[in-house]
C-alpha positions as semicolon CSV with decimal commas, in nm:
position;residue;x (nm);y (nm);z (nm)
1;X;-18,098;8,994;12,361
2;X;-17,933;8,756;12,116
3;X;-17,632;8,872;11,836
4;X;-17,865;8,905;11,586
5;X;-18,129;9,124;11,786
6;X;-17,869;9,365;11,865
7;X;-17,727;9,384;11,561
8;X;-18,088;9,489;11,434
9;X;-18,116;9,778;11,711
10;X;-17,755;9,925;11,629
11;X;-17,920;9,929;11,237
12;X;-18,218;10,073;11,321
13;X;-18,061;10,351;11,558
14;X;-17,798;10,421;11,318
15;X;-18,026;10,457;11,010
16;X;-18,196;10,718;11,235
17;X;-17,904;10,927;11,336
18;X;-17,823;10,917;11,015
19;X;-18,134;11,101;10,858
20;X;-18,144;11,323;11,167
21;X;-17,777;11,451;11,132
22;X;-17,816;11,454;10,741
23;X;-18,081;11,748;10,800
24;X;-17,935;11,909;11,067
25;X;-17,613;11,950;10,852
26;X;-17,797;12,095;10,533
27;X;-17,965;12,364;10,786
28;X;-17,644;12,442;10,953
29;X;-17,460;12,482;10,676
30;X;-17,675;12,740;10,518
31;X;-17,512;13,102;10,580
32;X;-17,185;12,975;10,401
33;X;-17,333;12,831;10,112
34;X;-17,652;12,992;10,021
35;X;-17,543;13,341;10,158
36;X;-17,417;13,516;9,844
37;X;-17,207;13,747;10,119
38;X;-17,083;13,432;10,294
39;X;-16,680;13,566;10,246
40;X;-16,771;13,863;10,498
41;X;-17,025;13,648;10,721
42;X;-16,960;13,335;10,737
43;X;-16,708;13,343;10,968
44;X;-17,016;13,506;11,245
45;X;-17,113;13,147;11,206
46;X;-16,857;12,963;11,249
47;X;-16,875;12,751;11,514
48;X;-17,239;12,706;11,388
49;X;-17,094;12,551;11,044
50;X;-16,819;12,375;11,198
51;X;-17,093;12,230;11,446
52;X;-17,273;12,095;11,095
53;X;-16,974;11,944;10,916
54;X;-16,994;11,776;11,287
55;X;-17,274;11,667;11,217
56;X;-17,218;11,526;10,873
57;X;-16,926;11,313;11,014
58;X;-17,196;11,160;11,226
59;X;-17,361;11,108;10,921
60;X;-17,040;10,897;10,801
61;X;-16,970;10,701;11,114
62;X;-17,335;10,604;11,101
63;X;-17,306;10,465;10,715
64;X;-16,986;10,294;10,829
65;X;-17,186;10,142;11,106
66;X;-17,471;10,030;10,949
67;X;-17,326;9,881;10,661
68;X;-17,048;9,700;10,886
69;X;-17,307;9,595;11,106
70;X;-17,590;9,453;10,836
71;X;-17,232;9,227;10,670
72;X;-17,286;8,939;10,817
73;X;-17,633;8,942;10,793
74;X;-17,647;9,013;10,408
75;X;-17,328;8,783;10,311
76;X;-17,519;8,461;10,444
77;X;-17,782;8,549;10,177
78;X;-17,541;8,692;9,907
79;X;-17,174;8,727;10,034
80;X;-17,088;8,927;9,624
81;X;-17,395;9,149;9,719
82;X;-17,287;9,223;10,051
83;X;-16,942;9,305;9,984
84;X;-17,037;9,507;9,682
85;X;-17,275;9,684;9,980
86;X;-17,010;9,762;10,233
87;X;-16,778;9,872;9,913
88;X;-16,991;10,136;9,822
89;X;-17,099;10,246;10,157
90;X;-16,752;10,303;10,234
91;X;-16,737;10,492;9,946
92;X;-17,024;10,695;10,047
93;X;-16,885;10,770;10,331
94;X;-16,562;10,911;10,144
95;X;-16,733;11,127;9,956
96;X;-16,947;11,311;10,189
97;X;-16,624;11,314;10,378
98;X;-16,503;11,543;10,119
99;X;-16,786;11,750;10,103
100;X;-16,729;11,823;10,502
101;X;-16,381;11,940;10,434
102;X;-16,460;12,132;10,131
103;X;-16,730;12,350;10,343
104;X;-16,421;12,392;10,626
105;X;-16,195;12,496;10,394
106;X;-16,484;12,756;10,269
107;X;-16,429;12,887;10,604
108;X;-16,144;12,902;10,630
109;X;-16,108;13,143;10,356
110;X;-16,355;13,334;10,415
111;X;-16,206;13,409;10,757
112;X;-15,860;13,496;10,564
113;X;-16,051;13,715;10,302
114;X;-16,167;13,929;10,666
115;X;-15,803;13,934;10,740
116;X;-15,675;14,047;10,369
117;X;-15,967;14,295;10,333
118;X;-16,035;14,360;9,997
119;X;-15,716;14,260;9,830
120;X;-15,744;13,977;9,597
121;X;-16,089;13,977;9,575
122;X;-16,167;13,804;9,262
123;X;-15,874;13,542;9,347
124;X;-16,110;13,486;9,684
125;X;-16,429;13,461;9,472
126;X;-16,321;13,196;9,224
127;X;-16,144;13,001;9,487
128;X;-16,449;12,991;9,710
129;X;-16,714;12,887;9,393
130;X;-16,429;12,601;9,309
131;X;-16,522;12,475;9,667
132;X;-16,895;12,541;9,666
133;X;-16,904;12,317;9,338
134;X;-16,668;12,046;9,536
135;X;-16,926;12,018;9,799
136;X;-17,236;12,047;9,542
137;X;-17,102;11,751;9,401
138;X;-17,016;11,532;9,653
139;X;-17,373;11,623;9,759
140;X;-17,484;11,447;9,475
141;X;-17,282;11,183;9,414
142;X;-17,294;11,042;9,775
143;X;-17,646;11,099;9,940
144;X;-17,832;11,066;9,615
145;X;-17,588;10,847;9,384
146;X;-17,430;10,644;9,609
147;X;-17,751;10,609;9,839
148;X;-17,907;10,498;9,518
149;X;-17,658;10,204;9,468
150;X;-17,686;10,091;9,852
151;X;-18,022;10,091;9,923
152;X;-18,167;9,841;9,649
153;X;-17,855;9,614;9,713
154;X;-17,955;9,555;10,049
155;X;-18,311;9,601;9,989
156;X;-18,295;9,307;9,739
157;X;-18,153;9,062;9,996
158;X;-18,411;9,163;10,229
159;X;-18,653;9,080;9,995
160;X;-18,531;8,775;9,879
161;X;-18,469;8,642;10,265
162;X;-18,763;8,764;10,392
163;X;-18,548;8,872;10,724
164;X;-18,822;9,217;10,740
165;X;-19,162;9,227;10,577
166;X;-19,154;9,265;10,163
167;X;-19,368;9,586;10,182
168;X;-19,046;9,750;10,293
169;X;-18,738;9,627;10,050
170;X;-19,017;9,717;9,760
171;X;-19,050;10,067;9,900
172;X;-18,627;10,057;9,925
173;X;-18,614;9,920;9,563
174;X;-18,841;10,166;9,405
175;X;-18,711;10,487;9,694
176;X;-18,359;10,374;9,573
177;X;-18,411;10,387;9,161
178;X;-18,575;10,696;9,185
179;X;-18,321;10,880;9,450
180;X;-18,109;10,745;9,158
181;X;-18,271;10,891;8,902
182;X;-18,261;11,245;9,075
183;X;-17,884;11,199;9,076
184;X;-17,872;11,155;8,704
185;X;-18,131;11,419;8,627
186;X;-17,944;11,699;8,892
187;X;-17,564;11,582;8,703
188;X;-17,744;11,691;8,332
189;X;-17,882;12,015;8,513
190;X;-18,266;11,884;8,418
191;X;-18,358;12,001;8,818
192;X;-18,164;12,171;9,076
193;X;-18,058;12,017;9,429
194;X;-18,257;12,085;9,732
195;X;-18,544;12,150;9,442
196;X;-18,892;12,082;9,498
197;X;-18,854;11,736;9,232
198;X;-18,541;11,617;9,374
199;X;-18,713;11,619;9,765
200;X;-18,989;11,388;9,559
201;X;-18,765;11,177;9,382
202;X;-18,618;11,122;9,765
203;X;-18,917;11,115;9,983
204;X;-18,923;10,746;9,895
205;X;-18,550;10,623;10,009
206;X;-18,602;10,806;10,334
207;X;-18,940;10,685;10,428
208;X;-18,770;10,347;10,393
209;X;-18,487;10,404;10,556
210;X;-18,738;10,543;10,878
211;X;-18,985;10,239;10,858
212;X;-18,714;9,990;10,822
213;X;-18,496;10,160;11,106
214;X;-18,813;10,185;11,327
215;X;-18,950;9,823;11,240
216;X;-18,547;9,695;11,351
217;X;-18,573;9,894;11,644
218;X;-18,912;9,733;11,763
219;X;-18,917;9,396;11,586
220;X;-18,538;9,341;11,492
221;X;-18,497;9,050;11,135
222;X;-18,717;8,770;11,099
223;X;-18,461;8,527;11,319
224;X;-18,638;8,253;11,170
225;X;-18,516;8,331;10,813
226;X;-18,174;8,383;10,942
């Protein structure tokens, strides 16, 4: 297996633990942020919430990874391009980093609110919703904004090199403007997250993500446009 064959594989695999610990955070995380008694319950969870923000720092190696990894592929077709990608990805990565230890901290006091009983409630309350919107936005701003800005960077040197087959850059470009345009629509409150629209406005960027992660895994790039 030559450089640029494994350097395909580690894409691929990473694209896919990617989605798959994306998910398994969001489900995880659910009795602390969609419970409206999450400062009495959460903390029954905990170990399964701390086992999502796990999960979601998977999610960041893997961006780190992938974008790292695809470099020195992307720069030999558009070195501004490909720095602008890793830029951003790293970014990415930041923010959902954030998110992760705003939903800790969340935890954290709701385990102190069982410990105070109900002293200070309202002080608890406002100080837990300040968190909530911390990781709402981040949310956004990284897998939908950010995502946005990655995927048709690198989707437009694959296109233009031909290093995987156009069908799936096209899919990335138009998956990526309209991820994008769920991001802007969710920031002016037009649709909710995790609503019906915004999983439509997505399906796109992660069916490209899987059939471009897939086709690296099997095929690997075109080696003959690299």
């Amino acid at each position: 297996m030559n450089s640029l064959r494994k350097s395909s594989f580690i894409v691929g695999v990473f694209f896919v633990l990617a989605a798959i610990t994306a998910i398994i955070g969001v489900i995880l995380y659910d009795p602390i942020l969609n419970n409206p008694d999450y400062l009495t319950e959460a903390p029954t969870y905990g170990n399964q919430i701390v086992f999502g923000a796990i999960m979601e720092l998977i999610l960041v190696i893997s961006a780190i990874v992938t974008s790292t990894t695809m470099f020195p592929i992307l720069r030999r077709y558009n070195e501004t391009i490909a720095l602008w990608h890793i830029c951003f990805r790293f970014l990415e990565a930041v923010v959902i980093t954030i998110g992760v230890i705003s939903v800790l901290s969340l935890l954290t006091l709701s385990r102190e609110f069982i410990i105070a009983g109900s002293a200070n409630i309202e002080s608890f309350k406002i100080t837990g919703a300040a968190l909530k919107a911390i990781h709402d936005w981040t949310f956004m701003l990284g897998p939908n904004f950010m995502l946005g800005l990655n995927t048709i960077m690198y989707s437009y040197i694959f296109y233009r090199s031909k290093l995987v087959p156009r069908l799936i850059p096209v899919l990335g470009i138009v998956g990526s403007i309209l991820v994008f345009l769920a991001a802007i629509l969710e920031m002016f409150g037009v649709i909710d997250q995790l609503s019906t629209w915004g999983g439509v406005l997505a399906l796109p960027v992660a069916l490209n993500e899987m059939i471009l992660a897939i086709w690296l895994i099997v095929k690997g790039f075109n080696d003959k446009k690299f």
